[in-house]
Backbone as CSV, one residue per row, in Angstrom:
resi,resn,N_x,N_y,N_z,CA_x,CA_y,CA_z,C_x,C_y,C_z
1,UNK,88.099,104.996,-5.000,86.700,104.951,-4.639,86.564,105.095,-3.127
2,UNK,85.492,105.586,-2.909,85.350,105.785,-1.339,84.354,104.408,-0.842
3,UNK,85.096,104.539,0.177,84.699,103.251,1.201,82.823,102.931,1.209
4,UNK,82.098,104.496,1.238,80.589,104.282,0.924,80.302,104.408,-0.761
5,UNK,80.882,104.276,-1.259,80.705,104.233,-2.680,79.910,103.265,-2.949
6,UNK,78.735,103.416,-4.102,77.853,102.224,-4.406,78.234,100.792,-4.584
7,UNK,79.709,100.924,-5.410,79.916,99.678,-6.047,81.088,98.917,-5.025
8,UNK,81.894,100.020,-4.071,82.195,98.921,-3.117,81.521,98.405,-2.188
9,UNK,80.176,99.421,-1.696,79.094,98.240,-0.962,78.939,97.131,-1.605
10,UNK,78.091,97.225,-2.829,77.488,95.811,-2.973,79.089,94.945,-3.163
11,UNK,80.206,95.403,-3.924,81.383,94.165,-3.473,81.122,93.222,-2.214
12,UNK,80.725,94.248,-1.151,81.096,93.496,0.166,79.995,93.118,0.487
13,UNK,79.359,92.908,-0.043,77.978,92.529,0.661,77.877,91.430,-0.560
14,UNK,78.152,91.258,-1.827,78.212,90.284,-2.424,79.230,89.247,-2.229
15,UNK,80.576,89.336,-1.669,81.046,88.744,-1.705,80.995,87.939,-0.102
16,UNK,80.391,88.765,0.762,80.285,88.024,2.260,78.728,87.027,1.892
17,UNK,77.771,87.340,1.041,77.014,86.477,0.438,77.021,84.945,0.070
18,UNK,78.193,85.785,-0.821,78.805,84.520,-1.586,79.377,83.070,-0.807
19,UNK,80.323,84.124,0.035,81.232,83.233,1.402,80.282,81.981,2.045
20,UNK,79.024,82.907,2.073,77.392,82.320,3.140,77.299,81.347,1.987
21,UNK,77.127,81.057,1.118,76.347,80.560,0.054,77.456,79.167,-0.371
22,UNK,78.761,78.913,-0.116,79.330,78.110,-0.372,80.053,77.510,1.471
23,UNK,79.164,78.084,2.187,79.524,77.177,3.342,80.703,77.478,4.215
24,UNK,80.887,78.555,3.831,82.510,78.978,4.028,81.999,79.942,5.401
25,UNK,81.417,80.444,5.300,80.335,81.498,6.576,79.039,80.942,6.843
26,UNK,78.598,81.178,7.920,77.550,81.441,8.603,76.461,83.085,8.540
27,UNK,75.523,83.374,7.995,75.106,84.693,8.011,74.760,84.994,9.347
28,UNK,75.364,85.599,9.837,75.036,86.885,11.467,75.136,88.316,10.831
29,UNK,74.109,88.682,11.426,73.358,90.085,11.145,74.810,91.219,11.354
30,UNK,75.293,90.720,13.123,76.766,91.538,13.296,77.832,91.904,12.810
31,UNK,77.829,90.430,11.755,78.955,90.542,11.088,79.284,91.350,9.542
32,UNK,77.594,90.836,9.262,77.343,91.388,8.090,77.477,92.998,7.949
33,UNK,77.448,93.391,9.276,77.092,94.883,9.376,78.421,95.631,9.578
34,UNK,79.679,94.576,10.219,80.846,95.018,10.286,81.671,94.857,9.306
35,UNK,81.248,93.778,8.267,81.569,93.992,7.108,81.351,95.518,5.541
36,UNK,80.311,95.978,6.562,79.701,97.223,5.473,80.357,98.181,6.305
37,UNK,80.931,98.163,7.389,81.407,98.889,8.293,80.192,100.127,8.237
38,UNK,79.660,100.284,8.633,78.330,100.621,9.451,78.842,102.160,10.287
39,UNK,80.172,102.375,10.472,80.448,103.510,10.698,80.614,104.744,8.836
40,UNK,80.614,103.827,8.086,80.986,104.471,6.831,79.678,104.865,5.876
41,UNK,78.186,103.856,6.333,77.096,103.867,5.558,76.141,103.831,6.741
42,UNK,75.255,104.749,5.975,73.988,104.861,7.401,72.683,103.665,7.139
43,UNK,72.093,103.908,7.749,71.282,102.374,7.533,70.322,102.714,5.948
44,UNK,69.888,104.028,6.176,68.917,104.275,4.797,69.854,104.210,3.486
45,UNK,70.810,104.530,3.647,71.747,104.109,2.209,71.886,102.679,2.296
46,UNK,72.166,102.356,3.352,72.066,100.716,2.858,70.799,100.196,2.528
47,UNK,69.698,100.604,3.261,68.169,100.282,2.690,67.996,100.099,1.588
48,UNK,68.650,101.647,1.014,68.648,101.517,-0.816,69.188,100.902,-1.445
49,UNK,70.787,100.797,-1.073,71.911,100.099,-1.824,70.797,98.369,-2.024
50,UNK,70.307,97.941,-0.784,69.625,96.552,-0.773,68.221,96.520,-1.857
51,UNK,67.625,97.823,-1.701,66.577,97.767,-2.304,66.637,97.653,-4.076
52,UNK,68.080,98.497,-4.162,68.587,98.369,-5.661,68.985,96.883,-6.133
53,UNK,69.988,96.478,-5.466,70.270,94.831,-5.376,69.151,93.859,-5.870
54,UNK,68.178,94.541,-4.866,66.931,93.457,-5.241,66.130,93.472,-6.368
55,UNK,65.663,95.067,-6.611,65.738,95.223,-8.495,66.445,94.527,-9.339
56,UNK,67.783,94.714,-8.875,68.762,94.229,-9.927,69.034,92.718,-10.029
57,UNK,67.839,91.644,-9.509,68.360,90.381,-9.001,69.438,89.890,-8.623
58,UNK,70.255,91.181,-7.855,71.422,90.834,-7.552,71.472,89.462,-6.014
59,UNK,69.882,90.026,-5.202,69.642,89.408,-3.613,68.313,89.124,-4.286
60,UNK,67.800,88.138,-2.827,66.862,87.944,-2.715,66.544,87.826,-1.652
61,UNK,65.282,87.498,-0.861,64.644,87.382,0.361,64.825,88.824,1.428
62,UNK,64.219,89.969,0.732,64.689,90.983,1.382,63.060,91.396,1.316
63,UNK,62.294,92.033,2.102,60.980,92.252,2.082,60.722,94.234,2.833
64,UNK,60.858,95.058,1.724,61.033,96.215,1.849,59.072,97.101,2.341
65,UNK,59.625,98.281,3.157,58.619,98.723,3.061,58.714,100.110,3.077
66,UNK,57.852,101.135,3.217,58.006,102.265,2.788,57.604,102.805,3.992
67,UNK,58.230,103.499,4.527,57.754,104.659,6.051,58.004,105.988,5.856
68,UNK,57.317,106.688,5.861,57.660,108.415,5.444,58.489,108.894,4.744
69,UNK,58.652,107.718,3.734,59.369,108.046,3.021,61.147,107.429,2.332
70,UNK,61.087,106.631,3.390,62.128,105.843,3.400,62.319,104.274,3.749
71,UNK,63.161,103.406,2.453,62.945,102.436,2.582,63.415,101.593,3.898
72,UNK,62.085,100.475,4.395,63.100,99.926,5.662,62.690,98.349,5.427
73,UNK,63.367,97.168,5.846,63.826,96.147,5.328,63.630,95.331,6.042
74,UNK,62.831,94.238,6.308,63.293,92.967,7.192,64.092,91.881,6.014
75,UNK,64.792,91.274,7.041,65.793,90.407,6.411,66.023,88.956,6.464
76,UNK,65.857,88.121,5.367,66.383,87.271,5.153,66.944,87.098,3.855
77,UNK,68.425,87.300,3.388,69.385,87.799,2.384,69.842,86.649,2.220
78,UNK,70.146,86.356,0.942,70.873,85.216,0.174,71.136,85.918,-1.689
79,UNK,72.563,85.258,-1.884,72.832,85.661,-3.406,72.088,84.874,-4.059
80,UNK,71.573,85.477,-5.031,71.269,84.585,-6.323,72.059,83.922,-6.837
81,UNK,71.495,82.437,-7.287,72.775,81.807,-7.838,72.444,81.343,-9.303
């Protein structure tokens, strides 16, 4: 699978979630982003990848909006538990 592949994003973004969610991490925006490695996914694929997540009750606290066409996101992210 490739590194921007759908299902290893959300891995890593679920499982650095997860990390947040049992105390084990702290959520920083920086880290989170070096975890998606941010050289491999552009921000609008991640927009989506998040916007799908949130369909999928995979996240929550993600508050999407629509600009010419493309989704953009303010953030406050936590897994569902």
């Amino acid at each position: 699978m490739a590194k921007d592949d759908y299902n290893v994003v959300v891995f890593k973004i679920l499982t650095y979630l997860y990390a947040c969610l049992k105390m084990k991490a702290l959520f920083e925006d920086n880290v989170f982003r070096q975890i998606i490695d941010k050289q491999q996914v552009s921000d609008e694929y991640l927009a989506d990848i998040l916007h799908i997540m949130t369909e999928e009750g995979l996240i929550v606290g993600l508050v999407f909006t629509m600009t010419w066409g493309i989704h953009t996101f303010w953030h406050l992210i936590a897994i569902t538990s």
